[in-house]
N, C-alpha and C positions, 0 to 999 in steps of 0.2 A: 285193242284186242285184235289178234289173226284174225282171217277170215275165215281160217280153219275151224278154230276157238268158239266163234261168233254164232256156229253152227250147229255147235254138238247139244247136249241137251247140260243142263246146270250140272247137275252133279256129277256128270264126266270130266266137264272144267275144272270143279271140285280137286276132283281126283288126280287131273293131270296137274293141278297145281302145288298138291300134297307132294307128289311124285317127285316132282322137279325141286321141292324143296327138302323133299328128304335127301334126295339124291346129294345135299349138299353140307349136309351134316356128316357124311362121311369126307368128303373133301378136305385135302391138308390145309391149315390156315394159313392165309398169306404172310408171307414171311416181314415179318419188322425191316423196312430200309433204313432205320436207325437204331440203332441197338441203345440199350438205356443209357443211364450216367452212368461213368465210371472213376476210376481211382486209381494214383499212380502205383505198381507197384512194379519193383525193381529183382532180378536174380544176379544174384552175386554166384559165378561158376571162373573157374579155374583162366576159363578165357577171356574173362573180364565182366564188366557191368552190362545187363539188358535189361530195358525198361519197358514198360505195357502198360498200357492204358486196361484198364480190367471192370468188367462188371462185376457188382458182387450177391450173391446169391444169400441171402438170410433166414429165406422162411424157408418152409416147407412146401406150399404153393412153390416159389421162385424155384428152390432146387430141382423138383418136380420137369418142370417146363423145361430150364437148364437149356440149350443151343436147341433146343428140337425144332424140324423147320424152317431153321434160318439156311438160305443158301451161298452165305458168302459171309466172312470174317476178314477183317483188315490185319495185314501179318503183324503189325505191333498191340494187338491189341489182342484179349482173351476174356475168361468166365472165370469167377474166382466161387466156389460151393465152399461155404462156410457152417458146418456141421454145428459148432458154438460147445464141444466137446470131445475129448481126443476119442474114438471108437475106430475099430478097421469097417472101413466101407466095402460098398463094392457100387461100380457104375455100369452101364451099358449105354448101344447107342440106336436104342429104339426112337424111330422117328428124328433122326441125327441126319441131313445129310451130307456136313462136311466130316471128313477126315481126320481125327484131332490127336492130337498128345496130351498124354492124362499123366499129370505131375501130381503124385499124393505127397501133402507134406504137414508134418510133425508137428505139433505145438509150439517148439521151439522155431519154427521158419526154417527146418533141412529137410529138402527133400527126401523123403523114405524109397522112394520109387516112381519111376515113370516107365508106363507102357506108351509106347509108340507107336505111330501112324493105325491107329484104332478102326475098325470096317464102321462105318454108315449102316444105317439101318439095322444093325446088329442085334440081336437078347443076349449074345455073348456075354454073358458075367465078367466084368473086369475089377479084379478083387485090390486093395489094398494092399496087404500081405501081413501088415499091424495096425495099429492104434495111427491113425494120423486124423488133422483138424479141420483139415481142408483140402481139397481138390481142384489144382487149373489145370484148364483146359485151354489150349494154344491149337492152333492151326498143325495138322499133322506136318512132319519134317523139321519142325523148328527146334528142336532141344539137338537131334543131331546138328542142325545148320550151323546156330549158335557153342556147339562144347557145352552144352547143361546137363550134369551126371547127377545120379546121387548120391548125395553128401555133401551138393551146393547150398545156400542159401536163399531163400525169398526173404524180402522184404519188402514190408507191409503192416498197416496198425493191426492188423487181424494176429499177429505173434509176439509173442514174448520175443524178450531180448535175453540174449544168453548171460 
């Protein structure tokens, strides 16, 4: 204990101990240096084949959570939100703070849409536009880098085969 600490009466230490730890429930959680298991999945676009290692998001907890907090993504690599029925969504990037590209796509594995290079930290509603199954999430700039439009392909166990 400080010699500060050592001095005050109990129920101040108490309090400054409350304090200090309240103080820490609002604090961002440290960020995962290894992101969970992932799974290969591949986009078939006009420019040819790119592959990503992908985490895949199933529950409702997982989607929830989804990149929040993490400070850094490996550029082959992404989030895959797997809704488990075609609905229009919509995402934001509350507590987000990379950059991302948001690829919604179809039942089928075609991309419906992708909104690009998306704000951090955002509430901005980032809508679907229709019915799609799932949602990745790539490293902002990558669907331009790579030529990935809509009306490419994913592929992945998560879609039917046409």
């Amino acid at each position: 204990m400080s010699p500060a600490l050592s001095n005050m009466p109990a129920i101040l230490r108490a309090l400054c101990a409350l304090l200090f730890l309240g103080a820490g429930l609002h604090a961002a959680p440290a960020q995962d240096a290894a992101s969970g298991p992932t799974e290969p999945l591949t986009i078939a676009s006009r420019a040819g084949r790119h592959a990503f290692a992908v985490e895949v998001m199933r529950t409702d907890a997982d989607r929830s959570r989804g990149l929040m907090y993490r400070r850094a993504m490996a550029p082959d690599h992404g989030m895959l939100f797997d809704f488990q029925t075609a609905a229009p969504v919509a995402m934001w990037m509350k507590n987000t703070y990379l950059p991302l590209d948001m690829v919604f796509i179809r039942a089928d594995g075609t991309i419906a849409r992708i909104a690009q290079n998306t704000e951090p930290l955002s509430t901005k509603v980032v809508p679907s536009g229709e019915a799609v199954l799932s949602v990745l999430e790539l490293n902002a700039g990558t669907t331009a880098r790579l030529g990935i439009h809509a009306g490419d392909r994913v592929e992945h166990a998560l879609f039917r085969k046409p």
